[in-house]
C-alpha angles and dihedrals in degrees: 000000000000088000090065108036110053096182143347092244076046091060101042092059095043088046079050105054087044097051093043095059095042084049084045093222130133123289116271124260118228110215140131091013093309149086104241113212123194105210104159098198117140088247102036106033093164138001131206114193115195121246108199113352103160100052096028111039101153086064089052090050087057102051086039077053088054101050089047092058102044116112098214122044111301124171128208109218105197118178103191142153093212090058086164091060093045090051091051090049096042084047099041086056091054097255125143112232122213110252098231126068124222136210120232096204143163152208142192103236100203087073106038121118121270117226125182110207111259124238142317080016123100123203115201129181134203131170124216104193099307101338105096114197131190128193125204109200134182112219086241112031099035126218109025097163138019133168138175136214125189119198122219122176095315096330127104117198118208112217139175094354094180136168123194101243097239085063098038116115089051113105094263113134096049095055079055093052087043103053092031088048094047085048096049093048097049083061086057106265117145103178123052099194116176142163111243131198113231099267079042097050093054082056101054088037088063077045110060104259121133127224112232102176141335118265125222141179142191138170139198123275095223104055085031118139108146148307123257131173123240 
């Protein structure tokens, strides 16, 4: 994979720009060590994503500083592969860390498995501009998985790979990467590159795909409301 993954600050931006256009929102200002993100959701007003934590912590003391400081919620996304030391500065500026840890990770396309929905279920693509989206659907409950990619450059972002828990342990989720990741790759996209949850993470990794770093995040107490995936 090193052919395809220069660097980890590399892959964050790349993750970024890909994330930003299947969530359909600005693109993110780089400032002060981070991608800064405008979301404008209740929860989620605003989101920094740092750049380059390990080799560079004072920049990541500064944006921990910042969310600290911000007045509506505002998270702090922070890829690393010193996740302990990321937890003592988030903590030491007064911020709340999500309990679980996520996995920035990456795969070359052109080489994942290839899985056909099993019946009685029925996959279906379709592509909107560069955001490719596919459906699984059962014949009496209706939709069971979904998934979107959306292609940048030659890069494919995974994004809210989901399946509805009665029709989970079936092999789902992988018929969604297959046909997503073979119609990503006929738009000329070479690296899939996603951040995964820890149940998703076991299931990219069976499929091919590498870990790069652990992904963290944090917000501040007082604009806290919740936290909520996506």
């Amino acid at each position: 994979m090193a052919d395809l993954v220069q660097s980890l600050p590399d892959l964050i931006r790349r993750w970024q720009a890909g994330w930003g256009v299947s969530q359909g929102f600005r693109p993110a200002e780089q400032a002060r060590g981070g991608l800064h993100v405008l979301l404008e959701r209740p929860d989620r007003h605003r989101e920094i994503i740092a750049m380059d934590p390990d080799d560079d912590p004072d920049s990541l003391r500064s944006l921990a500083g910042e969310v600290a400081a911000a007045s509506r919620p505002t998270w702090l996304t922070v890829p690393t592969n010193r996740p302990e030391a990321v937890e003592t500065i988030a903590r030491d500026a007064g911020l709340e860390l999500r309990d679980e840890r996520e996995s920035l990770m990456s795969s070359h396309l052109h080489q994942h498995p290839r899985r056909s929905a099993p019946p009685p279920y029925t996959c279906i693509t379709t592509v909107d501009g560069p955001v490719v989206e596919t459906v699984v659907r059962h014949p009496r409950s209706g939709v069971a998985a979904r998934g979107t990619m959306a292609v940048v450059g030659s890069d494919a972002i995974a994004d809210r790979i989901e399946t509805v828990p009665d029709h989970r342990r079936r092999g789902l989720g992988r018929v969604v990467m297959s046909s997503l990741s073979e119609h990503a790759a006929a738009r000329g996209a070479t690296t899939g590159i996603l951040i995964a949850t820890a149940d998703g993470q076991q299931l990219y990794s069976a499929l091919g795909w590498t870990r790069h770093a652990t992904v963290l995040i944090a917000q501040c107490l007082s604009a806290k409301t919740s936290f909520v995936g996506g």
